[in-house]
C-alpha positions as CSV (number, residue, x, y, z in Angstrom):
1,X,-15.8,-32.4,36.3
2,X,-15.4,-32.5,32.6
3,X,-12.9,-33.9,30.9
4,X,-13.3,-35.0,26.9
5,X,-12.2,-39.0,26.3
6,X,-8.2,-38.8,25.3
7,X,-8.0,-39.9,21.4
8,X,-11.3,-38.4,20.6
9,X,-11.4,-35.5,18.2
10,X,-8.6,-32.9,18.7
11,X,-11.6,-29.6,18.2
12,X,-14.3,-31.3,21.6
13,X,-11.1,-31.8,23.8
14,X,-10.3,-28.2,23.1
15,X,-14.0,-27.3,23.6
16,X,-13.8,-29.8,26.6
17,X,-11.0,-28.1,28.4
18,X,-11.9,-24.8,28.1
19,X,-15.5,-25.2,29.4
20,X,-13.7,-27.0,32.5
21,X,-11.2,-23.9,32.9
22,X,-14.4,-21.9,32.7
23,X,-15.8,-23.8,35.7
24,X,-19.2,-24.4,33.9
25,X,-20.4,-28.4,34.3
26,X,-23.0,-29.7,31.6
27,X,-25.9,-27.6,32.4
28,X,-24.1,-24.5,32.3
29,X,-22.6,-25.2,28.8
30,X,-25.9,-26.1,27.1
31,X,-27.4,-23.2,28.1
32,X,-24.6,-20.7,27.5
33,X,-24.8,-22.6,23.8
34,X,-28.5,-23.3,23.2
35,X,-27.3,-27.2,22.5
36,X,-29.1,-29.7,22.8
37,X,-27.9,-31.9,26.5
38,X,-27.0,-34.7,24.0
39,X,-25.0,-33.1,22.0
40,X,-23.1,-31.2,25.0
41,X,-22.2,-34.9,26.8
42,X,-20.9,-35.9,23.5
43,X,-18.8,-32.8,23.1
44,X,-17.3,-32.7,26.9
45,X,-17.2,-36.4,27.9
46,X,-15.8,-38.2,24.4
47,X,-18.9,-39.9,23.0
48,X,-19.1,-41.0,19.4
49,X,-16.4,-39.7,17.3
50,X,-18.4,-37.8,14.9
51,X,-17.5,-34.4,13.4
52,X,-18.8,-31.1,15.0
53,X,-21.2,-29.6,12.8
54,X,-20.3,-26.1,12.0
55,X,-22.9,-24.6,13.5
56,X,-22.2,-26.5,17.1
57,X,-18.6,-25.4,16.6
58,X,-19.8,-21.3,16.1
59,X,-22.4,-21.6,19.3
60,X,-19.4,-23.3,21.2
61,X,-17.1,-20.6,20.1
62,X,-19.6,-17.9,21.1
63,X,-20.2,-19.4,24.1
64,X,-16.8,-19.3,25.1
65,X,-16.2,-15.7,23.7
66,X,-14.3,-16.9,20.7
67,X,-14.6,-16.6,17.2
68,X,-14.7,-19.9,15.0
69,X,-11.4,-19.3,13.6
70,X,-9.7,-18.8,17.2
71,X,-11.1,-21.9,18.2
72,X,-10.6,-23.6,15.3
73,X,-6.6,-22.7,15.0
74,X,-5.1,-21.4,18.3
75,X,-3.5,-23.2,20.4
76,X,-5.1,-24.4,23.6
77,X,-2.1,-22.5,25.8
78,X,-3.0,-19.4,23.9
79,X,-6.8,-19.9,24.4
80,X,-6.7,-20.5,28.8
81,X,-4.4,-17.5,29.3
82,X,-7.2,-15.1,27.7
């Protein structure tokens, strides 16, 4: 399904994992954010290692019901059991 690059940037793996606990593929996550498809690939599949834009991370972290600061700081353990 989706599954971020190992080694990539600590903040998209998190993203990554918790759009695949979510069950949403590519598709889903771009629309739920308003992303562009590009930028969603990158995120969930490891592509260039740039950093996430702040306003990528706050549509990410409203997608997934989060605020940035939970997203940014909690651990991923803590995140899947909400």
């Amino acid at each position: 399904m989706t599954t971020a690059a190992p080694g990539g940037d600590p903040l998209a793996d998190k993203i990554a994992r918790l759009v695949e606990d979510k069950g949403w593929n590519q598709e889903d996550f771009a629309r739920f954010t308003r992303l562009n498809r590009h930028t969603v690939r990158q995120i969930l599949l490891g592509g260039p290692k740039r950093r996430l834009r702040n306003a990528t991370v706050s549509q990410c972290a409203n997608a997934l019901g989060l605020s940035v600061n939970e997203l940014r700081t909690l651990p991923l353990e803590q995140l899947l059991r909400r």
